[in-house]
C-alpha positions as CSV (number, residue, x, y, z in Angstrom):
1,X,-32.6,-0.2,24.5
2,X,-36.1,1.9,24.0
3,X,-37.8,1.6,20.9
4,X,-39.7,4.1,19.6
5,X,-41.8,4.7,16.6
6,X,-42.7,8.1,15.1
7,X,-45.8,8.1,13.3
8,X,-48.0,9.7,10.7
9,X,-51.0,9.3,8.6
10,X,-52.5,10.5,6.1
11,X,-56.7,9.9,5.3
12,X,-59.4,11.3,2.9
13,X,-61.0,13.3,5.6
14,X,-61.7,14.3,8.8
15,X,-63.7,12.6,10.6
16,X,-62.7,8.6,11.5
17,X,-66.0,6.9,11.3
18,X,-67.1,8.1,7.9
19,X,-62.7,8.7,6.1
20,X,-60.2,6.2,5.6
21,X,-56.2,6.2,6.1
22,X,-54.6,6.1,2.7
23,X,-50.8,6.5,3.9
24,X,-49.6,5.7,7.4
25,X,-45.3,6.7,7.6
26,X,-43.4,6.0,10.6
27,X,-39.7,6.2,12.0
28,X,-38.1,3.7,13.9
29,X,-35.9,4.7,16.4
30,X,-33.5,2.9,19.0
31,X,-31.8,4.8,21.8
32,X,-32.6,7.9,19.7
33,X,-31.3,6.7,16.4
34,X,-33.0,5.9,13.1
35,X,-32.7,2.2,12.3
36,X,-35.2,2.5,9.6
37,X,-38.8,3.6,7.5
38,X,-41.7,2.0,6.7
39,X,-44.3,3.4,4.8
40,X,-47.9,2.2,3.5
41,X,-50.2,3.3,0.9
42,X,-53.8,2.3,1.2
43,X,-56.4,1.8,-0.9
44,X,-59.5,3.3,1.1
45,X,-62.5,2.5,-1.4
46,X,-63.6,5.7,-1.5
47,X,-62.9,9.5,-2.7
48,X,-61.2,11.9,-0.7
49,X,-62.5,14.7,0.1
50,X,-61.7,17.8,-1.8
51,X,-59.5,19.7,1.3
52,X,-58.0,16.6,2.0
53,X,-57.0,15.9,-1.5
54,X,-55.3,19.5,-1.5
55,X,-53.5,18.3,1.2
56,X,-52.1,15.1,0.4
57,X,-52.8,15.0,-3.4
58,X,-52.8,11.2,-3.2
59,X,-55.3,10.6,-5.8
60,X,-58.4,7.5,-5.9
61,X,-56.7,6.5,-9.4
62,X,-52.8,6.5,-7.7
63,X,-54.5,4.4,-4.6
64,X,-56.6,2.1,-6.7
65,X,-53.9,-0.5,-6.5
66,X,-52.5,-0.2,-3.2
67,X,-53.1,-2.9,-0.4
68,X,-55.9,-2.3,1.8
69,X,-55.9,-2.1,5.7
70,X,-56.6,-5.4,7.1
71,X,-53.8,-6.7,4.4
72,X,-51.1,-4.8,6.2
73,X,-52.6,-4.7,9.7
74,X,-50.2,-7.8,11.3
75,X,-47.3,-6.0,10.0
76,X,-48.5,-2.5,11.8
77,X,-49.0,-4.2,14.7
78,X,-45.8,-5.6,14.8
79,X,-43.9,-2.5,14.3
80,X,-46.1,-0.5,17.2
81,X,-46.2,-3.6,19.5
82,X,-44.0,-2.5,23.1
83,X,-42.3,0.4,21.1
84,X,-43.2,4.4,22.7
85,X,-45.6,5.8,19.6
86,X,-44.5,9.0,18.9
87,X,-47.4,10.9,17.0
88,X,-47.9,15.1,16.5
89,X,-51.6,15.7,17.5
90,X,-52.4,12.1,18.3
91,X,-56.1,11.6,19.1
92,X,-56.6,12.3,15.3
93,X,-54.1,9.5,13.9
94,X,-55.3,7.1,16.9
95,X,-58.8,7.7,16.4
96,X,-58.7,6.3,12.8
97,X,-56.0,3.6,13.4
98,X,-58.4,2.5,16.0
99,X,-61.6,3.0,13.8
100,X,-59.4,0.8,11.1
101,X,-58.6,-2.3,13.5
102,X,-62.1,-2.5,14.2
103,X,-63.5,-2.6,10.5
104,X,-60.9,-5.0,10.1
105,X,-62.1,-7.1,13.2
106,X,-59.2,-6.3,14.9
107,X,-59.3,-6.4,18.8
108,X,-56.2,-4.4,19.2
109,X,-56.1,-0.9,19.8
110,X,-53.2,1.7,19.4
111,X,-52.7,2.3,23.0
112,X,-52.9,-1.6,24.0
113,X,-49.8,-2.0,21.5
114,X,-47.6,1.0,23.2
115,X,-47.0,4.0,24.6
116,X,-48.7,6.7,23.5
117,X,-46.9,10.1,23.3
118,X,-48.9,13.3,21.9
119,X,-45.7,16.0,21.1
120,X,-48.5,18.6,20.7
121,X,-49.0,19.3,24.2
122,X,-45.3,18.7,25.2
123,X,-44.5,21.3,22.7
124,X,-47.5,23.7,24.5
125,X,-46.1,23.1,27.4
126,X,-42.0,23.8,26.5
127,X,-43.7,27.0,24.1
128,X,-46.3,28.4,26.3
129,X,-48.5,30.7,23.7
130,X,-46.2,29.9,21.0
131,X,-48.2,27.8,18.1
132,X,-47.8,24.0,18.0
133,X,-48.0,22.8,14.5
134,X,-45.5,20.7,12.7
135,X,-44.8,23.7,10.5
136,X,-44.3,26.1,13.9
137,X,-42.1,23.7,15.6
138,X,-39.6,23.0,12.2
139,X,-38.7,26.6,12.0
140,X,-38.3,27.1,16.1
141,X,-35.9,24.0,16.0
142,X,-34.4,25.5,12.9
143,X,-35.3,21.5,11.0
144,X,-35.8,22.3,7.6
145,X,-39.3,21.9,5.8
146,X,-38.9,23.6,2.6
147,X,-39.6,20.0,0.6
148,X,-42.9,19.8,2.5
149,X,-45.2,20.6,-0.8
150,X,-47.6,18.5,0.2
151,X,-48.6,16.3,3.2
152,X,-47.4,13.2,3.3
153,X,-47.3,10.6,6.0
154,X,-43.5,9.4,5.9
155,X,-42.6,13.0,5.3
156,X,-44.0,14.5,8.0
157,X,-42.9,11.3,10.5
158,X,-39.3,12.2,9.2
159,X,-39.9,15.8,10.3
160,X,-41.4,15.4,13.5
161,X,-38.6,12.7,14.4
162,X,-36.4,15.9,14.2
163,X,-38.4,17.7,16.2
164,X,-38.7,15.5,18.6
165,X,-35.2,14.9,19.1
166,X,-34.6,18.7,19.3
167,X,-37.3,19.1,21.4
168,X,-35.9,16.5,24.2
169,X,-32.2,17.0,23.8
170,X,-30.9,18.2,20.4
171,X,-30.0,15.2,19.2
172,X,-28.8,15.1,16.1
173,X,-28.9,11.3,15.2
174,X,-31.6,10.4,13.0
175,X,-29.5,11.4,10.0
176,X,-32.0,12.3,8.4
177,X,-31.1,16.5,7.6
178,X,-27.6,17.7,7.0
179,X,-25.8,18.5,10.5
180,X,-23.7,21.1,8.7
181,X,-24.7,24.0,11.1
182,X,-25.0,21.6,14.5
183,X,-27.7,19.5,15.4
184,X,-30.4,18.6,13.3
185,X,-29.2,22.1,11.0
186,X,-29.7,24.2,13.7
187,X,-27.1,26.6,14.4
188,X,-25.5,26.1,18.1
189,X,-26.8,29.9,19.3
190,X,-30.2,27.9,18.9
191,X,-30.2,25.4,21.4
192,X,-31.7,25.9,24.9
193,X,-29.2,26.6,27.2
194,X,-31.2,25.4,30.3
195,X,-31.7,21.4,30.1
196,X,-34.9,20.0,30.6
197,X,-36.5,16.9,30.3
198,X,-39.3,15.4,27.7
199,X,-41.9,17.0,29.8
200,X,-39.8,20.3,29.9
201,X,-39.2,20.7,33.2
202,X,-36.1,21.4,34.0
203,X,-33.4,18.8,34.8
204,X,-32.0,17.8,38.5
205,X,-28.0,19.4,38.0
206,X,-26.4,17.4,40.9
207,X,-23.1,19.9,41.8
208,X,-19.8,18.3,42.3
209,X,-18.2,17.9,46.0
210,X,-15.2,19.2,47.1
211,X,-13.4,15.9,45.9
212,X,-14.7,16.0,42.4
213,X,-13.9,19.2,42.6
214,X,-10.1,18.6,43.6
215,X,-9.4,16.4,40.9
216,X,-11.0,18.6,38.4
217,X,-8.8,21.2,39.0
218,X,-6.2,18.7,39.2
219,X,-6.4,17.9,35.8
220,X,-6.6,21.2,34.0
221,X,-3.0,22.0,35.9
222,X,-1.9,18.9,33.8
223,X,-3.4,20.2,30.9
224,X,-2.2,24.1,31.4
225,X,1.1,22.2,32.0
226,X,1.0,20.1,28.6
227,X,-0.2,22.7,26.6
228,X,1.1,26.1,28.3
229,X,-2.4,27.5,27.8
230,X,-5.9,27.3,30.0
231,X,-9.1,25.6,28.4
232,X,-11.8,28.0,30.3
233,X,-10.7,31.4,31.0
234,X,-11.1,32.4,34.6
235,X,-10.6,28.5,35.6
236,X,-7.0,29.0,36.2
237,X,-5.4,26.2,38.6
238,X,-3.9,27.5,41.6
């Protein structure tokens, strides 16, 4: 069964060699449902910048405590280890997990631990001109966002989980938003009615043959005869 892990981080700036991760949040997933969470705060010994801060609003004081990098790094690597990496925008996440296993004289590297998949140009390419952030993307799949105060690493992993699924099926298994109004919240009139695959192109339909075909109508004449009434108009039996 596939593993995959949906990740997130959060750091006190933008650019990897100078700004560490202080929250990494990711989403495991088996066969497309949640199995469980993990999430780490990080002390990064330094400030964050002032935009970031905005951002996230984890504060130096709040991380002063927290576990550093190379004190959680075997555990990180065995979660990613042979699972399919999920990450929104990933050059930015995998830049600075990469710039973190080498201060921590690491030799592994995020795409030597898994598969790396970006849902930024996947959604690009199933939204052509539409925007692509994490924001966008919850209110086109109708997954609800309205918590999302702030930035925050297992937050936004639980989001784009949803997304995700939506985006490559409509599956509503993570259980992590109500299902009250169909999958992942989304009202039914929502979902694409053309299947396609992860890459959005659409998906082989294989018709039935005249056998298949036979004993398909073969069984909704049991059925009209069972329940004196037709399932599909306009699909009577002869």
């Amino acid at each position: 069964m596939s593993r995959q892990i949906v990740l997130d981080t959060e750091t006190t700036g933008l650019e990897a060699r100078e700004h560490r991760i202080i929250e990494i949040g990711c989403i495991e997933m088996r066969g497309r449902r949640f199995v469980g969470e993990q999430r780490w705060y990080l002390n990064p010994d330094r400030d964050s910048d002032p935009g970031a801060l905005e951002v996230h609003g984890l504060t130096t004081q709040f991380l002063s405590d927290k576990p550093r990098f190379a004190q959680i790094v075997n555990d990180l690597v065995s979660l990613l280890r042979g699972a399919e990496i999920i990450i929104h925008n990933a050059p930015f996440d995998v830049g600075f997990l990469d710039a973190e296993f080498q201060r921590a004289g690491r030799m592994e590297r995020v795409a030597q631990l898994g598969t790396v998949t970006d849902t930024v140009p996947m959604a690009k390419k199933l939204h052509p001109g539409q925007r692509a952030s994490l924001d966008a993307l919850c209110k086109r799949y109708g997954v609800d966002n309205s918590h999302r105060e702030l930035h925050g690493a297992l937050l936004d992993a639980r989001l784009l989980a949803e997304v995700y699924l939506a985006m490559t099926g409509g599956q509503a298994a993570l259980g992590l938003a109500s299902d009250a109004d169909g999958p992942l919240g989304r009202s039914p009139s929502r979902q694409s009615a053309s299947p396609t695959s992860a890459s959005g192109t659409p998906l082989r339909v294989i018709p039935p043959n005249d056998d298949e075909q036979v004993a398909h109508r073969e069984r909704l004449a049991g059925i009209v005869k069972k329940s004196g009434r037709t399932l599909w108009p306009g699909e009577l039996p002869d």
